[in-house]
C-alpha positions as a LaTeX table, in Angstrom:
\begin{tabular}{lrrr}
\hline
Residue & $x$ (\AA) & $y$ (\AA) & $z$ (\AA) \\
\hline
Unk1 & $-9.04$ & $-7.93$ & $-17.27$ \\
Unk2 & $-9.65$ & $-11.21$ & $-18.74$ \\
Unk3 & $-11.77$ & $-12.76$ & $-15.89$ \\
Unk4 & $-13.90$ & $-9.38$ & $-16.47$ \\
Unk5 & $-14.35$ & $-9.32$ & $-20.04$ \\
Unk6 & $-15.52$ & $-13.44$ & $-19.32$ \\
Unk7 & $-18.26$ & $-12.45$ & $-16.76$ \\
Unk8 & $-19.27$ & $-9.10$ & $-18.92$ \\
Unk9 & $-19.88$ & $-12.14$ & $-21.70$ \\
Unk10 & $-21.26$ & $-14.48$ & $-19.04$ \\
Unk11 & $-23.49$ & $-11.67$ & $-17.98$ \\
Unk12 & $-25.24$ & $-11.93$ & $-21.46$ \\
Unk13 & $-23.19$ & $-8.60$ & $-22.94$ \\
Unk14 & $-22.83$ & $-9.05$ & $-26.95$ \\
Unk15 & $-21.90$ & $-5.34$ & $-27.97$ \\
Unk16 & $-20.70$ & $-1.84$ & $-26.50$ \\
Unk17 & $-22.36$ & 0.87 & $-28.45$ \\
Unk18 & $-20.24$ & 3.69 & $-27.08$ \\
Unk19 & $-17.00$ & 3.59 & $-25.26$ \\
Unk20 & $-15.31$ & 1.71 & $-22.50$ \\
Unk21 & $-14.54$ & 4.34 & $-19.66$ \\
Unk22 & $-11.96$ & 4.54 & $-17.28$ \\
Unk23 & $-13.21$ & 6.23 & $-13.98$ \\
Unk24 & $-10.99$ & 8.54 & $-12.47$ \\
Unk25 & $-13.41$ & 10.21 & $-9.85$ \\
Unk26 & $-12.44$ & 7.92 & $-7.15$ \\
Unk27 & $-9.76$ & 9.43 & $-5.46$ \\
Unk28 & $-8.05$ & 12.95 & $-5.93$ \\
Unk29 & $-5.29$ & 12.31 & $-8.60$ \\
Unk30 & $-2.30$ & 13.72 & $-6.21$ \\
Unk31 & 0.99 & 12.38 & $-6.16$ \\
Unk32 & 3.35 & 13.81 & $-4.17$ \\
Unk33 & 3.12 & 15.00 & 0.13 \\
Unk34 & 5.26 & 17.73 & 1.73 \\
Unk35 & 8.63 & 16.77 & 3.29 \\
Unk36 & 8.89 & 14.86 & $-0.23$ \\
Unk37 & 12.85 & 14.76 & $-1.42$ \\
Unk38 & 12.99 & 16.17 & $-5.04$ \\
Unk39 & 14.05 & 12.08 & $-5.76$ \\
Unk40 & 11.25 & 10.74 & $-4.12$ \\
Unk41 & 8.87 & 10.61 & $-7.24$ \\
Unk42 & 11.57 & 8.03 & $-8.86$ \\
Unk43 & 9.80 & 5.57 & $-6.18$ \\
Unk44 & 6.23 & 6.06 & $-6.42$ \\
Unk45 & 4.04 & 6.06 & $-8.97$ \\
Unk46 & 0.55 & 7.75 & $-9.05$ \\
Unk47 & $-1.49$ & 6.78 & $-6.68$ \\
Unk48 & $-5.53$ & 6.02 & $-8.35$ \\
Unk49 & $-8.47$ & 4.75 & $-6.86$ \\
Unk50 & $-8.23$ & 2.44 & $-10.77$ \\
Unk51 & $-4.50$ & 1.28 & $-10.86$ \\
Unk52 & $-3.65$ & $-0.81$ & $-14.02$ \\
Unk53 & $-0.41$ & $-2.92$ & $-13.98$ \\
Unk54 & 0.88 & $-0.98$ & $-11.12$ \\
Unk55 & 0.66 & 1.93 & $-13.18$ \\
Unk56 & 4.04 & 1.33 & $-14.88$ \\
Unk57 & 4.71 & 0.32 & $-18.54$ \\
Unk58 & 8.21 & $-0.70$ & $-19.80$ \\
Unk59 & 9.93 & $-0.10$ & $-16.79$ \\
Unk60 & 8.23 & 3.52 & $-16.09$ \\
Unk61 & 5.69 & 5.19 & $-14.26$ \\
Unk62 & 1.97 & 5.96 & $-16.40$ \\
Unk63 & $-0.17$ & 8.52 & $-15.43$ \\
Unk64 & $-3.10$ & 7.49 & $-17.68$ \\
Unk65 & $-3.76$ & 4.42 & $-15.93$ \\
Unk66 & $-7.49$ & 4.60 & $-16.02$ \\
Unk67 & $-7.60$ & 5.03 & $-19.87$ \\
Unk68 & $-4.84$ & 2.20 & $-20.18$ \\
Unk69 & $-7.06$ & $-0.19$ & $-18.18$ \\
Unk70 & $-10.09$ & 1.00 & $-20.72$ \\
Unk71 & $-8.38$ & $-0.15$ & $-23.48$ \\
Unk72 & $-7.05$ & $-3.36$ & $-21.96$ \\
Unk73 & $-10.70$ & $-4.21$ & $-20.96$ \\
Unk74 & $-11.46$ & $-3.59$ & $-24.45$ \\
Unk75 & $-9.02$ & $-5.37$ & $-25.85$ \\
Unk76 & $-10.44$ & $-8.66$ & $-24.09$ \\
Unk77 & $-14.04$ & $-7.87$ & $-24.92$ \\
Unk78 & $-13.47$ & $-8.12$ & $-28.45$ \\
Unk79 & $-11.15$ & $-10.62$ & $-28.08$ \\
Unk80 & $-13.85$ & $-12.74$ & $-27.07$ \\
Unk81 & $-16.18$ & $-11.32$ & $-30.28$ \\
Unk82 & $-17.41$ & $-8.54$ & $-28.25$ \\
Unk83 & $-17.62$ & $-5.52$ & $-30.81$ \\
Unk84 & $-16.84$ & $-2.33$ & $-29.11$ \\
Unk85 & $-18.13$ & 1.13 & $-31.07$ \\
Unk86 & $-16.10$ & 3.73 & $-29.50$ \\
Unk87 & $-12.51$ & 4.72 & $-28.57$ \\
Unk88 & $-11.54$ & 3.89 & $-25.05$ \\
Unk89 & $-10.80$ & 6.83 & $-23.02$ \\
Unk90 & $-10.99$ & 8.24 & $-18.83$ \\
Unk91 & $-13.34$ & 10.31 & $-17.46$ \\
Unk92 & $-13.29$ & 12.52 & $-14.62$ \\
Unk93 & $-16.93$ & 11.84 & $-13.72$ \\
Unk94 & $-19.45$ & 9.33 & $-14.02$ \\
Unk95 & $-23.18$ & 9.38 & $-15.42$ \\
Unk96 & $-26.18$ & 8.76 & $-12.67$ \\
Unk97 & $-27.99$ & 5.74 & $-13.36$ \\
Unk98 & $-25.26$ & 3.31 & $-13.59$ \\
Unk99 & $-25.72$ & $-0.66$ & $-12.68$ \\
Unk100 & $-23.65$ & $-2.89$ & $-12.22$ \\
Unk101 & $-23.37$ & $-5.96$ & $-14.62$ \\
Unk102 & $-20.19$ & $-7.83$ & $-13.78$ \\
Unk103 & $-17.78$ & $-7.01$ & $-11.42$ \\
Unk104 & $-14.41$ & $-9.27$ & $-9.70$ \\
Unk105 & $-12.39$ & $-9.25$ & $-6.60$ \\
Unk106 & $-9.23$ & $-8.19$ & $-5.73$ \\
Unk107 & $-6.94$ & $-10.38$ & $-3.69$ \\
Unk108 & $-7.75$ & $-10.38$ & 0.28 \\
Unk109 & $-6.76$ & $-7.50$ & 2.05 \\
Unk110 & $-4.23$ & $-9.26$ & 4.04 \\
Unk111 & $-2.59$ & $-10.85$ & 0.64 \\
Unk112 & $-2.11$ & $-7.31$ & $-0.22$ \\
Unk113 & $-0.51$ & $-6.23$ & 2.95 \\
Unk114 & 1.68 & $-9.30$ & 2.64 \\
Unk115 & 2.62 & $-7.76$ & $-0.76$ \\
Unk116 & 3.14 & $-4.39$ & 0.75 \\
Unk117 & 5.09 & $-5.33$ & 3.80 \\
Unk118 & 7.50 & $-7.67$ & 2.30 \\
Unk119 & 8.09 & $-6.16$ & $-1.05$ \\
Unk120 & 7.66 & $-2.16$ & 0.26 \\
Unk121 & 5.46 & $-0.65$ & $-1.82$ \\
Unk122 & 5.09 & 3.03 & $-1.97$ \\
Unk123 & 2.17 & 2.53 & $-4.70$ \\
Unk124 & 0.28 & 0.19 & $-2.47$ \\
Unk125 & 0.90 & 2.10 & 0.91 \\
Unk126 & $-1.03$ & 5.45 & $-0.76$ \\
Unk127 & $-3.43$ & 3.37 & $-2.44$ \\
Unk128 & $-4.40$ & 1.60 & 0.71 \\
Unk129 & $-4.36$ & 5.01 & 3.12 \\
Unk130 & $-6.34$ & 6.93 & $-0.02$ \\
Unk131 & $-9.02$ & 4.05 & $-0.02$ \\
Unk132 & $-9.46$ & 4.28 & 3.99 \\
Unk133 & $-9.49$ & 8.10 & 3.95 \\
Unk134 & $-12.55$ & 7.61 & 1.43 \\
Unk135 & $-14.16$ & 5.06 & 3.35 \\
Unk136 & $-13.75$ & 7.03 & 6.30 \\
Unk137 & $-14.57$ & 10.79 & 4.64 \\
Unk138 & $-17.44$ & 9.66 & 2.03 \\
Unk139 & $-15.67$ & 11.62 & $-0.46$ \\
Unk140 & $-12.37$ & 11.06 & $-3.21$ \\
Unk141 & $-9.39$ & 11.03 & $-0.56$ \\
Unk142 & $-6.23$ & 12.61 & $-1.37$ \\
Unk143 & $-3.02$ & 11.71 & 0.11 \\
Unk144 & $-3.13$ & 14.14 & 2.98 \\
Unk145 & $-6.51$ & 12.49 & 3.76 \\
Unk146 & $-5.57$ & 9.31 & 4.13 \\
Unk147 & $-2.28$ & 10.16 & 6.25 \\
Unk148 & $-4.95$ & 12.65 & 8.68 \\
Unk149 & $-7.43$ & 9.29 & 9.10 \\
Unk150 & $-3.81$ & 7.36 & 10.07 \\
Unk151 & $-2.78$ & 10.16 & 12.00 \\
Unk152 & $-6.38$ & 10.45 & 13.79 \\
Unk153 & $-6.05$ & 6.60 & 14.85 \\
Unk154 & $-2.59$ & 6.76 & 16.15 \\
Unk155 & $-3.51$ & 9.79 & 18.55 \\
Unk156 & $-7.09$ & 8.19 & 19.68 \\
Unk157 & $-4.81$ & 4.75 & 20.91 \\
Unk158 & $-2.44$ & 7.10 & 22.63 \\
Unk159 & 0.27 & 7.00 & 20.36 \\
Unk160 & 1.59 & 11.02 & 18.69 \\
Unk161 & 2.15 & 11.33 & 15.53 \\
Unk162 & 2.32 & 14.15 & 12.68 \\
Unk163 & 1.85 & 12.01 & 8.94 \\
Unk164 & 1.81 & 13.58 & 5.83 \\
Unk165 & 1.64 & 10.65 & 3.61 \\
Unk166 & 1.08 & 6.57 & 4.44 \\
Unk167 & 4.51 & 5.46 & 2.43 \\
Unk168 & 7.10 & 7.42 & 5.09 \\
Unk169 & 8.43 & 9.25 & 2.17 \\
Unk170 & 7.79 & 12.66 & 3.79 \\
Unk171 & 10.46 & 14.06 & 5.95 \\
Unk172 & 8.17 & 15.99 & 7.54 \\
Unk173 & 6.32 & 12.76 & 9.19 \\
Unk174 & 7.12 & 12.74 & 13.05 \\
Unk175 & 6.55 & 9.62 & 15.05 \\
Unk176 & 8.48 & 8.27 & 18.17 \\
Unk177 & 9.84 & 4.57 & 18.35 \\
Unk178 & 7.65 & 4.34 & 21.46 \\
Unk179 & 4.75 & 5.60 & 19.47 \\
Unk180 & 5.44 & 2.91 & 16.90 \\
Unk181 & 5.61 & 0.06 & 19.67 \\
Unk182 & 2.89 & 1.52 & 21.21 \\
Unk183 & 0.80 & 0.74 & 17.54 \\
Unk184 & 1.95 & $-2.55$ & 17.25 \\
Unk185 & 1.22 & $-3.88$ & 20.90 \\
Unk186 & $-2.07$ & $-2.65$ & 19.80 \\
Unk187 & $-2.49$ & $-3.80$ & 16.77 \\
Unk188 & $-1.63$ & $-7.06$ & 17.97 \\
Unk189 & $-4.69$ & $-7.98$ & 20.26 \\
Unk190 & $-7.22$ & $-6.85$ & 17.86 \\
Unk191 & $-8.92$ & $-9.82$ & 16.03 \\
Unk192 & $-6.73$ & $-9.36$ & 12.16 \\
Unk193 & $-3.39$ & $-9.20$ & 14.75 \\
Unk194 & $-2.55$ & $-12.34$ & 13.37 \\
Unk195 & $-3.07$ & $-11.50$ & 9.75 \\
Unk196 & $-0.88$ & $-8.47$ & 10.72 \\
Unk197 & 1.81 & $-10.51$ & 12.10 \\
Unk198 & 1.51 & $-12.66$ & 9.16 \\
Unk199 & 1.93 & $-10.23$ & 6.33 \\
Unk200 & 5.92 & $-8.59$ & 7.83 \\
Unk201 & 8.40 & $-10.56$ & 6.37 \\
Unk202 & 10.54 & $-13.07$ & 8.27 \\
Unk203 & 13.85 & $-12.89$ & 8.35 \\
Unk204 & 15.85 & $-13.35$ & 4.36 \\
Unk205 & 11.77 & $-12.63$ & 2.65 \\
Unk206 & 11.14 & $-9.19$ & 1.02 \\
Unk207 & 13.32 & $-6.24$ & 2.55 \\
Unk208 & 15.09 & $-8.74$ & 5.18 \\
Unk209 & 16.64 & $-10.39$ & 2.71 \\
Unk210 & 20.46 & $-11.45$ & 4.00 \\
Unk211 & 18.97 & $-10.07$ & 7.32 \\
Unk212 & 18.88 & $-11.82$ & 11.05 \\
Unk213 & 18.62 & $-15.06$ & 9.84 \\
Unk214 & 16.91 & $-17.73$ & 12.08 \\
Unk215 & 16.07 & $-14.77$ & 14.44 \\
Unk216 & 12.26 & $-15.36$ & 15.57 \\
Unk217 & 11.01 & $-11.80$ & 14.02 \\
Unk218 & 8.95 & $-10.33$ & 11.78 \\
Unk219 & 9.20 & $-6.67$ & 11.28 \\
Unk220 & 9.15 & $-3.69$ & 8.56 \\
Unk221 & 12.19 & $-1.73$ & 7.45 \\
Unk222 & 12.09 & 1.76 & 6.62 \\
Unk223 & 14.80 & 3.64 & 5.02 \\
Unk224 & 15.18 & 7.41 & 3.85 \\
Unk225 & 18.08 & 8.73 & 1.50 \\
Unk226 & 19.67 & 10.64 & 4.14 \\
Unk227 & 20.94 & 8.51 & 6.69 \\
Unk228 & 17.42 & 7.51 & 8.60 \\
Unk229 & 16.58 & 3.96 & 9.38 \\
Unk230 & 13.92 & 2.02 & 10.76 \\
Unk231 & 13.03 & $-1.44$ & 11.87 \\
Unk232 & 9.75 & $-1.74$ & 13.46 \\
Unk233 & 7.78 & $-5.16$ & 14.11 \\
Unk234 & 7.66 & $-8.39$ & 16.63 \\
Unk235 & 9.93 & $-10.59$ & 17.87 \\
Unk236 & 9.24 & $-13.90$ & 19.43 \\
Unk237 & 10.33 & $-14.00$ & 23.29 \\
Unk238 & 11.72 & $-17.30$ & 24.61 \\
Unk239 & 8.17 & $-18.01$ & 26.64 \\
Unk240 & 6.74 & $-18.42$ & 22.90 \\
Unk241 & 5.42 & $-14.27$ & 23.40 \\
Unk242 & 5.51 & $-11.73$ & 20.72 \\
Unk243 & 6.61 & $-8.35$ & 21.57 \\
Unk244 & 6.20 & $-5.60$ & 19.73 \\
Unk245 & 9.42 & $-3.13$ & 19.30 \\
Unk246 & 10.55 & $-0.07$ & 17.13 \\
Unk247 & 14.08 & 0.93 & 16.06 \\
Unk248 & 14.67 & 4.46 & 14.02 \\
Unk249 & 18.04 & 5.46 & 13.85 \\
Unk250 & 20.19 & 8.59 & 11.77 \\
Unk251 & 23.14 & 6.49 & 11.13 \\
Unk252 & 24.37 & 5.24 & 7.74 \\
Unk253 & 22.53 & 2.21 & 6.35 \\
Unk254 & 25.01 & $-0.32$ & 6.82 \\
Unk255 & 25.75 & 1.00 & 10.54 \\
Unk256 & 22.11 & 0.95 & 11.32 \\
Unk257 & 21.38 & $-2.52$ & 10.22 \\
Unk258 & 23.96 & $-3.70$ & 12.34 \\
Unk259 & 22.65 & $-2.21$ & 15.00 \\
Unk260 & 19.13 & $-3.02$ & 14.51 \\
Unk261 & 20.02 & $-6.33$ & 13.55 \\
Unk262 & 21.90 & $-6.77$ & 17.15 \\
Unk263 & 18.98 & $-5.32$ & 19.08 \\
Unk264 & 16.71 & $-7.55$ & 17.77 \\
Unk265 & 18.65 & $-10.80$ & 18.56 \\
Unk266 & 19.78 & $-9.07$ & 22.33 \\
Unk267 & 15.69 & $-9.08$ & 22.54 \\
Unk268 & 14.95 & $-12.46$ & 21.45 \\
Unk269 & 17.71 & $-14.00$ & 23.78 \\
Unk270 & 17.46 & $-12.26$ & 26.88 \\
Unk271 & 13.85 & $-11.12$ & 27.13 \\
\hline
\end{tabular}
């Protein structure tokens, strides 16, 4: 918020006569997919096209983030003798005739997927699959639309699959391992393969942490409350290769990261 209130004042701005306004018209303002167990909002929070400090103060989930970031940005614009006249508040829609006066970046999209991969982020995950649903649709996405635009990609590159969210929250999501594999293999010879690679955590980072250590992989867990487990990723064959493979199992956690942990290194050794 700072580096925006400086280029707002860079950009010649002195005063706001009315209000700062937090959008909220870019995506639909859902929450929660089918298949969702009743715990399941305890790990996500909502998912807005304007996100503000994750959307979490002191520990729990906000759902006003937009208004929150309004008054932060406020906050800094008079901070830096900016006078603001009105309250900060959200809006559900936006006036025509808008310009744009100052504006920042986010981090690069593959700094974010690093972030996502290694740290599993439900928050991100529907963030990400809401902004390519819009991208894709022209419209606000929802969280259904962004797991249909996954969905639609996996089946086009041959690989089945019934999503109803991007996070794997959803107990109702069906994909094979095969399918998964399939994914990655693919996802690997397209030009950002390496940025893909790049962004799953090595072994002891993020979600591997006190997992396969010095094994040559880089993969994604996935865990539900009820005895499902997933590892799913590349591992570095001994003629320098990477291989894509996918593990989902229904045994108890510490049962299934054994055994994922074993398959792995069987792969790396012998393959």
């Amino acid at each position: 918020m700072h580096r925006l209130a400086l280029r707002l004042r860079g950009a010649g701005l002195a005063r706001v006569e009315g209000s700062v306004v937090g959008d909220m018209s870019g995506f639909v303002r859902d929450r929660e997919a089918p298949g969702w167990h009743p715990i399941a909002l305890d790990y996500i929070g909502l998912p807005t096209a304007l996100s503000y400090e994750s959307n979490v103060a002191a520990g729990r989930f906000v759902f006003d983030p937009e208004r929150r970031a309004a008054v932060a940005l406020a906050a800094e614009l008079r901070s830096l003798g900016i006078e603001v006249g009105g309250p900060s508040r959200a809006s559900a829609s936006t006036p025509g005739g808008l310009r744009t006066v100052a504006a920042v970046r986010s981090a690069p999209l593959e700094d974010i997927l690093r972030r996502q991969n290694t740290s599993s982020i439900n928050l991100d995950a529907e963030t990400l699959s809401k902004a390519l649903a819009a991208e894709e649709l022209g419209r606000p996405a929802s969280i259904a639309d962004g797991a249909r635009v996954i969905e639609a990609w996996a089946d086009a590159r041959g690989a089945d699959a019934t999503l109803h969210d991007a996070c794997g929250l959803s107990y109702r999501n069906r994909v094979s391992s095969a399918a998964l594999a399939t994914l990655l293999d693919v996802a690997r010879r397209r030009p950002w393969g390496d940025s893909l690679l790049a962004s799953l955590p090595a072994p002891g980072e993020g979600t591997l942490a006190g997992r396969l250590a010095g094994a040559p992989v880089r993969a994604k867990t996935g865990t539900l409350i009820e005895d499902v487990s997933a590892l799913s990723g590349y591992v570095r064959l001994r003629d320098g290769r990477w291989a894509s493979f996918s593990i989902l199992s229904g045994l108890p956690k510490d049962e299934a990261v054994a055994l994922e942990d074993a398959i792995v290194r069987v792969i790396a050794t012998s393959a």
